[in-house]
VOPAGU-2260 file (C-alpha; in pm, 1 decimal, decimal comma):
REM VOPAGU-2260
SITE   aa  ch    i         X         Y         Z
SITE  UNK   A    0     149,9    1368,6    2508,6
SITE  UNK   A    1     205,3    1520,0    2167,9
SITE  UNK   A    2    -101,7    1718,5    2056,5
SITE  UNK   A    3    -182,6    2023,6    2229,7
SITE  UNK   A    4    -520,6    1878,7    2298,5
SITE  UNK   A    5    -352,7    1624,9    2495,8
SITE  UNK   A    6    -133,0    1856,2    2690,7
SITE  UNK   A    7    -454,8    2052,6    2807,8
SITE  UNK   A    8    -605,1    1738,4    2927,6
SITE  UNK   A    9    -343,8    1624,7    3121,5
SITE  UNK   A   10    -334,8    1954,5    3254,2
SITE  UNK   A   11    -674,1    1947,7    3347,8
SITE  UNK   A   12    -697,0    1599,4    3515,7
SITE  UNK   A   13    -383,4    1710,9    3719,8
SITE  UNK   A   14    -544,5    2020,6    3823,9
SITE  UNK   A   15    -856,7    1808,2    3925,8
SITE  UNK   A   16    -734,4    1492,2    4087,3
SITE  UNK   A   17    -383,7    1663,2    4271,6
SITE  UNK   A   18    -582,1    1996,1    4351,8
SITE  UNK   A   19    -307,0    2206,2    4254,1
SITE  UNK   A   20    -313,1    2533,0    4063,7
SITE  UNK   A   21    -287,2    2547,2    3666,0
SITE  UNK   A   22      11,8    2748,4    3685,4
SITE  UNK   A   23     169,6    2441,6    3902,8
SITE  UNK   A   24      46,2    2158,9    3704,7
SITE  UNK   A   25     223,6    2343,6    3379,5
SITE  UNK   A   26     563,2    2318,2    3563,6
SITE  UNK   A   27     522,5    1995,6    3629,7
SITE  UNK   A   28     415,1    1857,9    3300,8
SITE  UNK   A   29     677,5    2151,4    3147,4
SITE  UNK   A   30     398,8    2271,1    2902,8
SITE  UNK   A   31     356,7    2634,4    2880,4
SITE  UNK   A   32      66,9    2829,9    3017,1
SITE  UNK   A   33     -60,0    2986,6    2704,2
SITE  UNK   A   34    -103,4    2657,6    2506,9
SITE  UNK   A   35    -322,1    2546,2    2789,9
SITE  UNK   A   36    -508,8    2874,8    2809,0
SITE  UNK   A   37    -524,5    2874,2    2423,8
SITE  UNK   A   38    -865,6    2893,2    2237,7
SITE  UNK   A   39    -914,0    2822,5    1923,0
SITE  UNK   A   40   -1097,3    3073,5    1607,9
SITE  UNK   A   41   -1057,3    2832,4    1387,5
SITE  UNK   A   42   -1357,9    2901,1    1155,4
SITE  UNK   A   43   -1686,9    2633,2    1151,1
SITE  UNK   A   44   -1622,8    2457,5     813,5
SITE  UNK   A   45   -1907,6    2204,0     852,3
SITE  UNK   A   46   -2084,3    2383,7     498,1
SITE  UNK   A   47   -1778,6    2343,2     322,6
SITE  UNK   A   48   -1707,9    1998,0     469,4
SITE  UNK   A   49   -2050,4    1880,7     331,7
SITE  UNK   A   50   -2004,4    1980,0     -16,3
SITE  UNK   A   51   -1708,3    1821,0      32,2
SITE  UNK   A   52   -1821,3    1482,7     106,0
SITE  UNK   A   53   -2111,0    1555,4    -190,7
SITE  UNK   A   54   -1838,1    1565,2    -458,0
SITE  UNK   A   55   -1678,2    1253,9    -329,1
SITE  UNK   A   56   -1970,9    1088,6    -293,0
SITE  UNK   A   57   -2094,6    1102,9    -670,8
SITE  UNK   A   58   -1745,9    1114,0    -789,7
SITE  UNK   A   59   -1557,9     797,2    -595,9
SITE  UNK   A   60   -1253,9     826,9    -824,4
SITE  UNK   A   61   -1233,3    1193,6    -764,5
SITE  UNK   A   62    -907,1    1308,5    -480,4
SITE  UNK   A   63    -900,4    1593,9    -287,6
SITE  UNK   A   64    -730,0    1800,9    -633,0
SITE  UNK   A   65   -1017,0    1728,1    -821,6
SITE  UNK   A   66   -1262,5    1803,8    -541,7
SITE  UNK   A   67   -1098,2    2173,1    -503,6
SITE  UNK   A   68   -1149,2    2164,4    -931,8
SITE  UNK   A   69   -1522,2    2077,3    -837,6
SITE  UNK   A   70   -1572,1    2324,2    -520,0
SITE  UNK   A   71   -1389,1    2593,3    -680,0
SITE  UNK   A   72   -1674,8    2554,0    -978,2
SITE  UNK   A   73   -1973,7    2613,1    -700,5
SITE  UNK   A   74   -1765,0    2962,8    -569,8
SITE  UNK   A   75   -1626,7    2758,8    -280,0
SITE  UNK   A   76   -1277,6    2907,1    -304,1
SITE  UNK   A   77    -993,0    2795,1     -17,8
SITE  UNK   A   78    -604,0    2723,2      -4,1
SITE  UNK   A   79    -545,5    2347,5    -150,1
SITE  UNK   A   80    -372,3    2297,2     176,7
SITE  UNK   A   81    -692,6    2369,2     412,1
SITE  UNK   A   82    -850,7    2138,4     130,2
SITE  UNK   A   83    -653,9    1838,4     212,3
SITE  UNK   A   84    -652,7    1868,9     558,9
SITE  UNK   A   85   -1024,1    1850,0     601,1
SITE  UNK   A   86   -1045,2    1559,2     319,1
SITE  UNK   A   87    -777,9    1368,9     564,5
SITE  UNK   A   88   -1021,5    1447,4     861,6
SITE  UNK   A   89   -1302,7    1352,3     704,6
SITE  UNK   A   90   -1178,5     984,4     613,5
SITE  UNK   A   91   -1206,3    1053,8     263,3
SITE  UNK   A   92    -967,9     858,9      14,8
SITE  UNK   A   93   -1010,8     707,9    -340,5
SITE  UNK   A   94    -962,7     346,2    -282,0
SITE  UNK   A   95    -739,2     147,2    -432,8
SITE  UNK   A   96    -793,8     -17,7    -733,9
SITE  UNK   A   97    -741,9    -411,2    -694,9
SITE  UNK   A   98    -440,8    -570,3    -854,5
SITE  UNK   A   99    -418,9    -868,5   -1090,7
SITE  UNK   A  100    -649,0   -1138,8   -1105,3
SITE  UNK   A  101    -523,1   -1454,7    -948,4
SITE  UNK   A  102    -638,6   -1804,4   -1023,4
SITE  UNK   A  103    -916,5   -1851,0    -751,1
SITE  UNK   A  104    -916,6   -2148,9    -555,8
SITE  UNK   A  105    -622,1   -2406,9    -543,4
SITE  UNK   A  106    -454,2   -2580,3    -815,3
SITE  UNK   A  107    -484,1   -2926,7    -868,1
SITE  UNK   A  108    -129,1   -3124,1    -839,4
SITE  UNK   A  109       6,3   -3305,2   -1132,6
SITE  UNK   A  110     -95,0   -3629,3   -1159,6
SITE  UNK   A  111     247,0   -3836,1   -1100,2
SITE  UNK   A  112     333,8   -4104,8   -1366,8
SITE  UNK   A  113     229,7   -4435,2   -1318,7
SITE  UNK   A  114     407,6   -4597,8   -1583,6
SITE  UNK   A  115     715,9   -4629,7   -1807,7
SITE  UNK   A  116     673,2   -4373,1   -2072,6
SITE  UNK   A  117     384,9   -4213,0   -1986,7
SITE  UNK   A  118     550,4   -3823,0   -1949,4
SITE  UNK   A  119     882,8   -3651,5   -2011,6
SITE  UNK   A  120    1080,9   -3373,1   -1938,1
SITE  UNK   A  121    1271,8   -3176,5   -2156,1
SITE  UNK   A  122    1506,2   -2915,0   -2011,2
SITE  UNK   A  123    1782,3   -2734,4   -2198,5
SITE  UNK   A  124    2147,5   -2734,5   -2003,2
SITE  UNK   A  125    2430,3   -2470,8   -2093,2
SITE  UNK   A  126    2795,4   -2480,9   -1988,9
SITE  UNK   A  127    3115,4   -2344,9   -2139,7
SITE  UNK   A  128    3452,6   -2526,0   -2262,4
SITE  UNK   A  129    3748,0   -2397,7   -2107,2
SITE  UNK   A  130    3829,7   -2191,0   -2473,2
SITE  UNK   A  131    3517,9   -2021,8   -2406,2
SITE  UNK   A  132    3270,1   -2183,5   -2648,6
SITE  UNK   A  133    2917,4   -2154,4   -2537,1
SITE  UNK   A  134    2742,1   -2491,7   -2575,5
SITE  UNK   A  135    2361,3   -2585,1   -2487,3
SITE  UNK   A  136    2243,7   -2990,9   -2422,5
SITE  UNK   A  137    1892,0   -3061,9   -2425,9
SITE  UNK   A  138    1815,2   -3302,0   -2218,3
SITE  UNK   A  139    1501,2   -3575,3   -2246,0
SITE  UNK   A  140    1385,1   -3737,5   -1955,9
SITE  UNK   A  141    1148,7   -4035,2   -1821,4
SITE  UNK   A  142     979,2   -3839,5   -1526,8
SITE  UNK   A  143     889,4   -4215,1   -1400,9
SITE  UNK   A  144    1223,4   -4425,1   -1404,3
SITE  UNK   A  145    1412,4   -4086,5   -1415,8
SITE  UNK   A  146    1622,7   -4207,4   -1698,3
SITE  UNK   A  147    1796,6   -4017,0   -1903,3
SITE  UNK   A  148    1632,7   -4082,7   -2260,6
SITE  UNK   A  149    1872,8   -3861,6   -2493,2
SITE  UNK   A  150    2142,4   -3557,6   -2422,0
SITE  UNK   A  151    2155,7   -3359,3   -2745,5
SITE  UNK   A  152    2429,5   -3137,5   -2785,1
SITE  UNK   A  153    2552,8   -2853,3   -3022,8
SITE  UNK   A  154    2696,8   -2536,1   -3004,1
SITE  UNK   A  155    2500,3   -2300,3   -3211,6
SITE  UNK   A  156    2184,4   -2509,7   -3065,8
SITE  UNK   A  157    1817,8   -2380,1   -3236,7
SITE  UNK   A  158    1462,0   -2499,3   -3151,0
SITE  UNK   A  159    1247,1   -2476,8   -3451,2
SITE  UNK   A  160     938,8   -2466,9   -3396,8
């Protein structure tokens, strides 16, 4: 029981199916009299709540700021606050755009080599001597025997393209 509402209904259903007073079933439940006796005069916004849902309705990219831009233009004029709280109760949101396009469907494996030759693999290894002298190896394989075709190595090691 966290909403109000709620407390007042489970003061109500305790009142009906224990028939005990309301003053009893408030001790019980340890909610306080005047919450239960509360009414609300809260205003009827349904006018303002339909020219609400008319702005978002032509305007789908529009949020509630923009809305109170747009109401305050046709001499509806309220607190942003009150604004958003009816655009949250109203299930209004600008939905969200959709991210980057993926490759649709799956992707075909590579085709594995049937023969000597065929395809190779070139992949560039770096270590360190113990002076500290960067060096880089590239390194040329057979992706079918998996032999080792060259190891090239230098220390100041460019790709020229």
């Amino acid at each position: 029981m966290v909403t109000p509402g709620a407390r007042r209904d489970a003061v109500a259903h305790v009142c009906k199916e224990h028939d005990v007073s309301q003053r009893r079933a408030c001790a019980i439940l340890s909610v306080d009299r005047s919450s239960v006796r509360y009414c609300s005069v809260r205003p009827n916004d349904a006018s303002i709540r339909e020219a609400m849902r008319q702005v978002a309705s032509e305007r789908r990219r529009f949020g509630y700021r923009r809305i109170h831009v747009m109401l305050d233009r046709q001499g509806i004029v309220m607190n942003l606050k009150k604004l958003r709280r009816l655009y949250r109760e109203e299930k209004l949101a600008v939905r969200k755009r959709g991210g980057r396009k993926r490759a649709l469907g799956t992707r075909r494996p590579i085709a594995l080599p049937s023969r000597a030759n065929e395809r190779w693999s070139l992949d560039f290894v770096n270590d360190a001597s113990t002076d500290g002298r960067r060096f880089r190896v590239l390194a040329v394989v057979d992706d079918f025997t998996r032999e080792c075709l060259a190891l090239v190595a230098d220390t100041p090691f460019r790709v020229c393209v």
